[in-house]
C-alpha positions as CSV (number, residue, x, y, z in Angstrom):
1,X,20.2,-37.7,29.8
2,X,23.4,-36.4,28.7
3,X,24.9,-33.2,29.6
4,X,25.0,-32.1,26.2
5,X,21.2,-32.7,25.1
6,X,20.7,-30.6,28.6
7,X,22.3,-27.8,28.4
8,X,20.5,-27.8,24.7
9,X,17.8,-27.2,26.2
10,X,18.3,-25.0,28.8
11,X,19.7,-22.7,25.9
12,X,16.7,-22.9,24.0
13,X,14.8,-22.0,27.3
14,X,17.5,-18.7,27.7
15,X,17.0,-17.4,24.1
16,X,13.6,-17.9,24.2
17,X,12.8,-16.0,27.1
18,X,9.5,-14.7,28.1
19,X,7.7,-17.1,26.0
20,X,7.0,-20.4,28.0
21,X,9.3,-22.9,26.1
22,X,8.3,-26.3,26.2
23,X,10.6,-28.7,27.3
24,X,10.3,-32.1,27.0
25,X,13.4,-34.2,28.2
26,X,13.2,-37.4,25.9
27,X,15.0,-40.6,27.0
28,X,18.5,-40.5,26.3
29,X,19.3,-44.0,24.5
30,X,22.8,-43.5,25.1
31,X,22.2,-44.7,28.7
32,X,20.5,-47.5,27.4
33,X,23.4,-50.7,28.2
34,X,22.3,-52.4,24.9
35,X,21.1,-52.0,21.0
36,X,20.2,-48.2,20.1
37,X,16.2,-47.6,18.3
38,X,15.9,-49.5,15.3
39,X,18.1,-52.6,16.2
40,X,15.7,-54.4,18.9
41,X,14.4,-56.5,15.9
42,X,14.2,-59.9,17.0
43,X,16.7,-62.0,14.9
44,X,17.2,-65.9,14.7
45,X,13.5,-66.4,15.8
46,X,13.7,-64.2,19.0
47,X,10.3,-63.4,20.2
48,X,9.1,-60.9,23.3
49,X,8.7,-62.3,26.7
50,X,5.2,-63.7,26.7
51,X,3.8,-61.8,29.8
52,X,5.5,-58.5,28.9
53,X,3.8,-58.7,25.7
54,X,0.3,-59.2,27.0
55,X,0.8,-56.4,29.0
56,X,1.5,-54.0,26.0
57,X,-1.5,-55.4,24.9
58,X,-3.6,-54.4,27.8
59,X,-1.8,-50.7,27.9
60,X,-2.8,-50.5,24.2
61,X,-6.2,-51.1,24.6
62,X,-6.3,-48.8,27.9
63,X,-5.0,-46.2,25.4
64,X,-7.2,-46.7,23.0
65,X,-4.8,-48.3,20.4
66,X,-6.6,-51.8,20.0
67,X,-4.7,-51.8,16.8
68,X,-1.5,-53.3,18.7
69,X,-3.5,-56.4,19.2
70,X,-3.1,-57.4,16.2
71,X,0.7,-57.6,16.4
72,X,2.2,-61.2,17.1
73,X,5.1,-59.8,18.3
74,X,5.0,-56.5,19.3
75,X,9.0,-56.5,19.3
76,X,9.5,-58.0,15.9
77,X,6.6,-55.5,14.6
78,X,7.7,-52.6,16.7
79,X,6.7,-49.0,16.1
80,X,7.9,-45.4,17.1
81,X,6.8,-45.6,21.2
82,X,8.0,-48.7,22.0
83,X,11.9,-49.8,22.5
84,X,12.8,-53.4,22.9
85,X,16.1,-54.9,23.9
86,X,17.3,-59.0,23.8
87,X,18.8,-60.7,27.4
88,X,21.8,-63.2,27.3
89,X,19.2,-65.9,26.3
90,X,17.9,-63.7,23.6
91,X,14.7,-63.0,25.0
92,X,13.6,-59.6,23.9
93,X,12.2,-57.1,26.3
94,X,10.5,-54.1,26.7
95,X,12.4,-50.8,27.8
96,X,10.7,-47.6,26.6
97,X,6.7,-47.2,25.8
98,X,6.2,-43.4,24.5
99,X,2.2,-42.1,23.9
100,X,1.6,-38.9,23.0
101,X,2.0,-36.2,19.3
102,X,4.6,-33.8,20.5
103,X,5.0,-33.4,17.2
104,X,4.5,-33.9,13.0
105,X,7.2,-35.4,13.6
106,X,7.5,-37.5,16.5
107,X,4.3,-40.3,15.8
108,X,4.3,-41.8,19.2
109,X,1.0,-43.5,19.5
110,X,-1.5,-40.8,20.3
111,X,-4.7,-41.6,23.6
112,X,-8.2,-41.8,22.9
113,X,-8.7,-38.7,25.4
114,X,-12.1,-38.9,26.2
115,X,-11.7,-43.1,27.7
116,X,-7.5,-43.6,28.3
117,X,-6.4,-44.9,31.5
118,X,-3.0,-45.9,32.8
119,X,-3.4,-49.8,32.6
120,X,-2.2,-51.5,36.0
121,X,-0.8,-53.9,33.8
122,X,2.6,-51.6,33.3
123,X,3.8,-52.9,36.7
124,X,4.6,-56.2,34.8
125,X,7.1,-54.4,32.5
126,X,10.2,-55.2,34.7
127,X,13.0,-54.1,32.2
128,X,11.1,-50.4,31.6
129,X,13.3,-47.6,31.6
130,X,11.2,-44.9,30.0
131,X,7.7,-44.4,30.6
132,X,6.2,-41.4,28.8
133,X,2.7,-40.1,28.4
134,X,1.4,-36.8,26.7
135,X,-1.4,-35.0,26.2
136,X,-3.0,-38.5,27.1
137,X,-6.1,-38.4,29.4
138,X,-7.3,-34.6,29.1
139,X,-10.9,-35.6,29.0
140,X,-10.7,-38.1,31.0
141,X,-8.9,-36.6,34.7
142,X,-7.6,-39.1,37.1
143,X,-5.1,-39.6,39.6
144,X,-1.4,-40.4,39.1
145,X,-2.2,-44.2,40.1
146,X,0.1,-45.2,43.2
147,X,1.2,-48.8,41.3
148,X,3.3,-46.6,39.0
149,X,5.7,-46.8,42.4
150,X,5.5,-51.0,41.8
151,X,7.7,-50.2,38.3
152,X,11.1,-52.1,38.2
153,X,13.7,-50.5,39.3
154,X,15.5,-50.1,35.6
155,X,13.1,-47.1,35.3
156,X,15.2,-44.1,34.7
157,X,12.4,-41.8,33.3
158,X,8.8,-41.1,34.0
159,X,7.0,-38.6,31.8
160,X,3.3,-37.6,32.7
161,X,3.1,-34.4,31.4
162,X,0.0,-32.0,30.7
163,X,-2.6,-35.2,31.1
164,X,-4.8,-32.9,33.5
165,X,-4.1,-35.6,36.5
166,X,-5.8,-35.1,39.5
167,X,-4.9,-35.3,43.5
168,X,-1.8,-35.7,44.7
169,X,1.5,-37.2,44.0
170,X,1.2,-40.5,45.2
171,X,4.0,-40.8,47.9
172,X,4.9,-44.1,46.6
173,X,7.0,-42.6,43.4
174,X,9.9,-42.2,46.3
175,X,10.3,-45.9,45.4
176,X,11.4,-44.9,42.0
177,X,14.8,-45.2,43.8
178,X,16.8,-45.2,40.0
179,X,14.9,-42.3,38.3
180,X,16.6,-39.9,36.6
181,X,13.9,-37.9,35.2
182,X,10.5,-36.8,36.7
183,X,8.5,-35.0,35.0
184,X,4.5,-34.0,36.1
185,X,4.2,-30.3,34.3
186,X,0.9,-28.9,34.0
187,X,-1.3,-31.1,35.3
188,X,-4.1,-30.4,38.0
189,X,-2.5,-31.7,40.9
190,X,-2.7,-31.0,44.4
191,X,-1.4,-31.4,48.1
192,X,2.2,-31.2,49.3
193,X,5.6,-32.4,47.4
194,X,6.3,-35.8,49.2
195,X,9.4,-36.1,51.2
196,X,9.8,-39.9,49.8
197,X,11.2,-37.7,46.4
198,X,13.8,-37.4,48.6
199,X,15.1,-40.8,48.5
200,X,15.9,-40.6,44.5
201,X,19.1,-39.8,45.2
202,X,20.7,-40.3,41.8
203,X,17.4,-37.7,40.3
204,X,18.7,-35.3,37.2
205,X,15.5,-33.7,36.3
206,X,12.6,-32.9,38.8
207,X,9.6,-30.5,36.8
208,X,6.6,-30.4,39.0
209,X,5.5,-26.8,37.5
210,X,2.2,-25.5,36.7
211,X,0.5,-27.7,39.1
212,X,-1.6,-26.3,42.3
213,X,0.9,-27.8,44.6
214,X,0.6,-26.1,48.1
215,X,2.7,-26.3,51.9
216,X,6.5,-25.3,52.3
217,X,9.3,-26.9,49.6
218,X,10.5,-29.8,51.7
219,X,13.8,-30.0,52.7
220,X,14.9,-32.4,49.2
221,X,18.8,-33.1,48.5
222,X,19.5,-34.3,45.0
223,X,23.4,-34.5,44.7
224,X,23.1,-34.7,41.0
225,X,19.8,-32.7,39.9
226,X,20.8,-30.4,36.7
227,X,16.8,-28.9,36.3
228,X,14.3,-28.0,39.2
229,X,11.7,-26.5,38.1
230,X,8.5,-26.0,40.3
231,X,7.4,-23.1,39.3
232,X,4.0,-21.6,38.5
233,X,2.4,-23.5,41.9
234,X,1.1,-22.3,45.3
235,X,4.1,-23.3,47.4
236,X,4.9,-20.8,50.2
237,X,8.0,-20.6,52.7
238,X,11.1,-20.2,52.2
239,X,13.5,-21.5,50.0
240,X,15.1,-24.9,52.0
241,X,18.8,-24.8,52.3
242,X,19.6,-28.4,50.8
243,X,18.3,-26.9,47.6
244,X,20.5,-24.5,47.5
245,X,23.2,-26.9,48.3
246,X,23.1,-28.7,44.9
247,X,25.8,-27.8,43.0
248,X,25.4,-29.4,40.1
249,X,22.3,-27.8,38.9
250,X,22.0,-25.9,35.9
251,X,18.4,-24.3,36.2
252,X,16.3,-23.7,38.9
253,X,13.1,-21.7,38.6
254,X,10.8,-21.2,41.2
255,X,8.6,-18.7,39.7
256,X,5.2,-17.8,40.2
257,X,4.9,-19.1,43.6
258,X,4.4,-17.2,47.8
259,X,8.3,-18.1,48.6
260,X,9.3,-15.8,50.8
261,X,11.9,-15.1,53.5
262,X,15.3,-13.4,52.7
263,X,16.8,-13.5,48.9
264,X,18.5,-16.5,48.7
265,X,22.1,-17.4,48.9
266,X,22.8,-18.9,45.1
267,X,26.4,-17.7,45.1
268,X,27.5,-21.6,45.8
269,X,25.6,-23.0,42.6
270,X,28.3,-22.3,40.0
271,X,27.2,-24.2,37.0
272,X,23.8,-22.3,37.2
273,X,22.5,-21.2,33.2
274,X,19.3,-19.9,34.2
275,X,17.8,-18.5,37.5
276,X,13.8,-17.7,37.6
277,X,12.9,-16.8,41.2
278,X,10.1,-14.5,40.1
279,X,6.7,-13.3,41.3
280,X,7.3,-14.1,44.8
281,X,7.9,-12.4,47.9
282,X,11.2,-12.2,48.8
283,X,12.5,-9.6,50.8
284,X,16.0,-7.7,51.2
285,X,18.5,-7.0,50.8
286,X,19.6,-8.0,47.5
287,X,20.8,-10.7,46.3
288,X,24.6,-11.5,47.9
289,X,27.1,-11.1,45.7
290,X,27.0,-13.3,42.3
291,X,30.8,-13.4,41.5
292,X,31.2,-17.5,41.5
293,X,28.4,-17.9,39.3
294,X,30.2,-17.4,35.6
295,X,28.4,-19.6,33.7
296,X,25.0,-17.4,34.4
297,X,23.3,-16.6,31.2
298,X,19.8,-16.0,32.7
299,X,18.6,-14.0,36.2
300,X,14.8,-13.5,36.6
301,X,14.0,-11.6,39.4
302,X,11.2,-9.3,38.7
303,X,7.4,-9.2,40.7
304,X,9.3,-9.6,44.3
305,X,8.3,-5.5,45.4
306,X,9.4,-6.6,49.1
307,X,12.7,-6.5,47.9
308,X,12.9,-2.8,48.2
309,X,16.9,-2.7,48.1
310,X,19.4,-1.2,46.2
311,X,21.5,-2.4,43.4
312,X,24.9,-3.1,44.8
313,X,27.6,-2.0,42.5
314,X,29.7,-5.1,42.4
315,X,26.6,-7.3,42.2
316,X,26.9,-8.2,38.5
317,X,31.2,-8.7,38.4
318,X,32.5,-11.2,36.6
319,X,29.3,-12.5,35.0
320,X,30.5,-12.0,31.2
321,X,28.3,-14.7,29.8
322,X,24.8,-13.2,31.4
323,X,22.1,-12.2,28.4
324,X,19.4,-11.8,29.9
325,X,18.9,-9.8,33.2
326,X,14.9,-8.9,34.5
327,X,14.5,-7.0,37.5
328,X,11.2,-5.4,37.2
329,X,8.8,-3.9,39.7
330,X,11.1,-5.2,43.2
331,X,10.8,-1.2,44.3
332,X,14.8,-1.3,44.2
333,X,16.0,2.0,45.1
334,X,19.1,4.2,44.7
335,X,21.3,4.8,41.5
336,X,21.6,1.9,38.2
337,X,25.4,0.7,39.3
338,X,27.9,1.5,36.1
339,X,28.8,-2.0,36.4
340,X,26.0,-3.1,34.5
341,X,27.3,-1.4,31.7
342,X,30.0,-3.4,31.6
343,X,28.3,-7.0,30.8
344,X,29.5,-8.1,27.0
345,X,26.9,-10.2,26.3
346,X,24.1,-8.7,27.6
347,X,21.1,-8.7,25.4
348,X,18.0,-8.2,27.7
349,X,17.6,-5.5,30.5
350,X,14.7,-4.3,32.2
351,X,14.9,-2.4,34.9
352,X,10.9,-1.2,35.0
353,X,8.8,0.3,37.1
354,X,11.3,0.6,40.0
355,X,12.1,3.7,42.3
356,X,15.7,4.0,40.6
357,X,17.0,7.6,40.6
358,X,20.3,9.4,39.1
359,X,20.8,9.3,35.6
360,X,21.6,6.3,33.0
361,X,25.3,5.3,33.0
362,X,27.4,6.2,31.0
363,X,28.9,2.6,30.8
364,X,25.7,1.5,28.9
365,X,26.7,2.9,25.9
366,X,29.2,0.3,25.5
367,X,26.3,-2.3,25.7
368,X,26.7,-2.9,21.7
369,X,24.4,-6.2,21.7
370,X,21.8,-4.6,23.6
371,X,18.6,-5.3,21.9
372,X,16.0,-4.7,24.9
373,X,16.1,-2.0,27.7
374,X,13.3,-1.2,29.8
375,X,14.1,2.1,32.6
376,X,10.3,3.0,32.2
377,X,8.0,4.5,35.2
378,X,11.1,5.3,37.9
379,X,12.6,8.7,38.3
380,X,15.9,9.0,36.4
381,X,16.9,12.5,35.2
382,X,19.8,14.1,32.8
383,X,21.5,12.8,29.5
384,X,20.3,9.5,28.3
385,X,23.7,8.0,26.8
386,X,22.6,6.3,23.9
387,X,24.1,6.4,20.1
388,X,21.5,6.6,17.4
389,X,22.1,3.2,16.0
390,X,21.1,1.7,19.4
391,X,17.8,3.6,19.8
392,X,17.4,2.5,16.1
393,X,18.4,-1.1,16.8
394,X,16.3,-1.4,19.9
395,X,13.1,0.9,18.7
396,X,9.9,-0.2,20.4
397,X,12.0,-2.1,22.6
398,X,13.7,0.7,24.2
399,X,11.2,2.0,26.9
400,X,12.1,5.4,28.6
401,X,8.9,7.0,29.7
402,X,7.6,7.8,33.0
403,X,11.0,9.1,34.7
404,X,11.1,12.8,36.2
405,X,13.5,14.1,33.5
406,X,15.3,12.2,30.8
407,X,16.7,14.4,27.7
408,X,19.4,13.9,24.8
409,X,22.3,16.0,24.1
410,X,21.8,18.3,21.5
411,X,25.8,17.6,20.3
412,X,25.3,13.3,20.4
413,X,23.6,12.9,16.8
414,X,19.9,12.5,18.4
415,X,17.8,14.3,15.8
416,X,14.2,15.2,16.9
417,X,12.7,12.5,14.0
418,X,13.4,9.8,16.4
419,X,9.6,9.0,17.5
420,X,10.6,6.2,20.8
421,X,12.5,9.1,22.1
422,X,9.2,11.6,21.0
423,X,7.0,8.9,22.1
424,X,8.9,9.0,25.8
425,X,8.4,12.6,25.9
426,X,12.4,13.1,25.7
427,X,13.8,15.7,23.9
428,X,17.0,17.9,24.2
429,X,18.2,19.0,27.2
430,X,18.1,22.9,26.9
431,X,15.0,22.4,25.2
432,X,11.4,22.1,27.0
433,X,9.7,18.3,27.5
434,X,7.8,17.6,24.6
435,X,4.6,16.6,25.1
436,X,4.4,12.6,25.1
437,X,2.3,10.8,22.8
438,X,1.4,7.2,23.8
439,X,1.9,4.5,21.7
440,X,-0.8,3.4,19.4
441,X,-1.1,0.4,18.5
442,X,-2.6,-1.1,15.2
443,X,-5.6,-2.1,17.4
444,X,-6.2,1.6,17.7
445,X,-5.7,2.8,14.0
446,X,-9.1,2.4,12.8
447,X,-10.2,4.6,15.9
448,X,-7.6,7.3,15.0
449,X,-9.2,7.3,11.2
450,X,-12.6,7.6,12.7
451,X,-11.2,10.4,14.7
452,X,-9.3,12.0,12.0
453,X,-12.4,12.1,10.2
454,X,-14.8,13.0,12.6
455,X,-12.3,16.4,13.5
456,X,-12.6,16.6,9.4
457,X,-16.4,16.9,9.9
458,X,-16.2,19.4,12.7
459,X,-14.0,21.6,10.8
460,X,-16.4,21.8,7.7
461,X,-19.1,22.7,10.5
462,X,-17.3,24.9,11.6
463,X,-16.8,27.1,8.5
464,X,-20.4,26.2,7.4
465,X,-21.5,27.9,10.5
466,X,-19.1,31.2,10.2
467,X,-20.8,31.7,6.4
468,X,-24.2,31.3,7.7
469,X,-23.7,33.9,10.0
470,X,-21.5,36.3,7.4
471,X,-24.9,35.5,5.4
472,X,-27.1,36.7,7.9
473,X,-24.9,39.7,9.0
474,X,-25.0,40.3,5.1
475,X,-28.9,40.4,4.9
476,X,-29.6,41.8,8.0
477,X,-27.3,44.8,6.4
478,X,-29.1,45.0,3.4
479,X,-32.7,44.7,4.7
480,X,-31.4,48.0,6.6
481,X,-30.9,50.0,3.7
């Protein structure tokens, strides 16, 4: 995979935080040593190697694409999923079979879910480089099967991603020695991570997330990995040194896992985009120091409350290309450093449901591309330093409330019509607190009409009742005389 369709996608991940991207690393024909998609067809009677095409034939019917059968030569009548390429002797063989819809777009030969199996058959493919199955055997759950370890060792990617496998990882992918890319997202699987991963020395791309892995991260060195991702599993310990010693990775998330231990050191890794370590327990003190790591444009730290540290003030220096920055419910402590006010391209904050105290600073009002801020439920007090347009800019997307006392200069152009400061029960400083009102959302509006109206009906009861009783006052005066 090159760098460049990488880093791609890593930026897609960035800017579209907090909504689970998917990913899908698709084989990169550039590292393909031969004729790009579209140019395998067989010229001057070529034809496919005999055995390699009856095993396309076999994992075609295992897929439930009998169709393919059909084919004489399943080079010469190729289709999108399968990638052919000619030998000195012009012999054509197969390099890349895709299955799966990711998209309208993409018409990779789709599974029969409810019967599709992984034919044995694929271990007689010995030119395969890409192996890639989506979506494929849902229906139908079974085990990664061990002979996908018996593949030749051209294979450079290995897709199996959200088929709903079961068990383990079968310890014999180690012998994948040339992979590049492994990816086994969301699936059902099970066990440990094998140390024999260990041996794919030359591996870019290792996504073993939203799995039910279990046991301690084992101690894995990949030289050249760019993506680890094994998040959203059950893996517990701590976070193996000889992870942290691969430089050359780009994004490693961890989320969603029992890590614990002390923060890790990720200082060293300084061609890291995106950092996800959340919703573990980590404990303090804060992360060290982060001044190496300038190409940081993502740091997701929130759900680790064993933190319970404070925010250094130089933790944050010299990372001008971070946007996004979550560091929600860790119980940090202590004063919001001014530094932070002082990241250019910051476009995400939240700093929620803390124990922060002292006021905002002042610094943040220089955070023009701010377009998210969370300080809610932590015990800030004093001016909050804020223009109009940002509070505009940001609206429900600026969350103040729950702090001991936040208020607004009376001088800074913060007119009382601005309903997320209302809302946060903010108002000016010499001024009471207003009285909060919390956030309705359209869910709610048909019970505030019912509401409305049923206060309506009270009110004409109520002056129904005062004329009855003027009536009766009335008579009972009148029967009197």
């Amino acid at each position: 995979m090159s760098l460049s369709l990488l880093t791609t996608i890593l930026l897609t991940l960035i800017h579209t935080h907090l909504a689970m991207s998917f990913t899908v690393i698709l084989p990169d024909s550039a590292q393909l040593e031969g004729p790009q998609p579209g140019s395998s067809m067989a010229k001057n009677g070529a034809k496919t190697d005999p055995q390699e095409q009856q095993a396309v034939y076999d994992i075609m019917r295992a897929t439930g694409n009998s169709w393919a059968t059909d084919i004489p030569d399943v080079c010469r009548g190729r289709w999108h999923g399968i990638e052919c390429m000619p030998d000195k002797d012009n012999v054509y063989h197969v390099i890349s079979l895709s299955f799966g819809a990711l998209s309208d777009d993409t018409a990779f030969p789709t599974c029969d879910p409810t019967r599709s199996s992984i034919s044995p058959s694929i271990s007689k493919l010995p030119h395969l480089r890409t192996l890639f199955f989506y979506r494929c055997f849902s229906y139908n759950p079974q085990p990664i099967p061990s002979f996908l370890g018996q593949l030749g060792s051209d294979l450079q990617t290995l897709v199996l991603r959200e088929n709903g496998h079961i068990g383990s990882i079968p310890h014999e992918l180690g012998n994948l020695t040339r992979l590049k890319v492994l990816d086994l997202h969301k699936n059902n699987l099970n066990g440990s991570i094998p140390v024999s991963l260990g041996r794919i020395s030359g591996l870019k791309s290792l996504d073993l997330s939203s799995n039910q892995l279990s046991g301690s991260i084992p101690n894995l060195t990949f030289p050249a990995v760019r993506v680890l991702d094994l998040s959203q599993n059950h893996l517990s310990g701590s976070i193996p040194n000889t992870l942290l010693s691969c430089n050359s990775l780009l994004k490693i998330d961890l989320s969603h896992n029992r890590l614990s231990g002390p923060s890790p050191n990720i200082n060293g890794l300084e061609e890291l985009i995106l950092v996800d370590l959340s919703y573990n327990s980590f404990i303090g003190p804060f992360l060290s120091p982060l001044n190496n790591l300038n190409s940081l444009q993502s740091l997701i730290l929130k759900g680790n409350p064993s933190m319970s540290a404070t925010i250094p003030n130089n933790a944050f220096e010299n990372l001008n290309n971070l946007i996004i920055l979550v560091l929600s419910n860790m119980n940090l402590q202590g004063q919001i450093p001014e530094s932070l006010g002082r990241l250019p391209k910051l476009r995400v904050l939240h700093l929620d449901r803390n124990r922060l105290n002292g006021s905002i600073p002042t610094s943040f009002s220089k955070l023009n591309g701010l377009s998210e801020l969370r300080l809610n439920n932590n015990q800030l007090v004093g001016s909050i330093p804020f223009s109009r347009e940002m509070i505009w800019r940001m609206r429900r997307k600026l969350r103040l409330n729950n702090n001991l006392g936040l208020c607004y200069d009376a001088k800074s152009g913060l007119g009382d019509d601005l309903d997320t400061l209302f809302d946060a029960g903010i108002g000016h400083c010499d001024k009471p607190k207003p009285v909060p009102l919390q956030h309705i959302s359209t869910v709610d509006e048909g019970i505030i009409r019912s509401s409305t109206k049923s206060a309506a009906s009270l009110h004409k009861l109520s002056l129904l009742s005062q004329i009855i009783q003027l009536s009766a006052v009335f008579l009972f005066t009148f029967c009197l005389f």
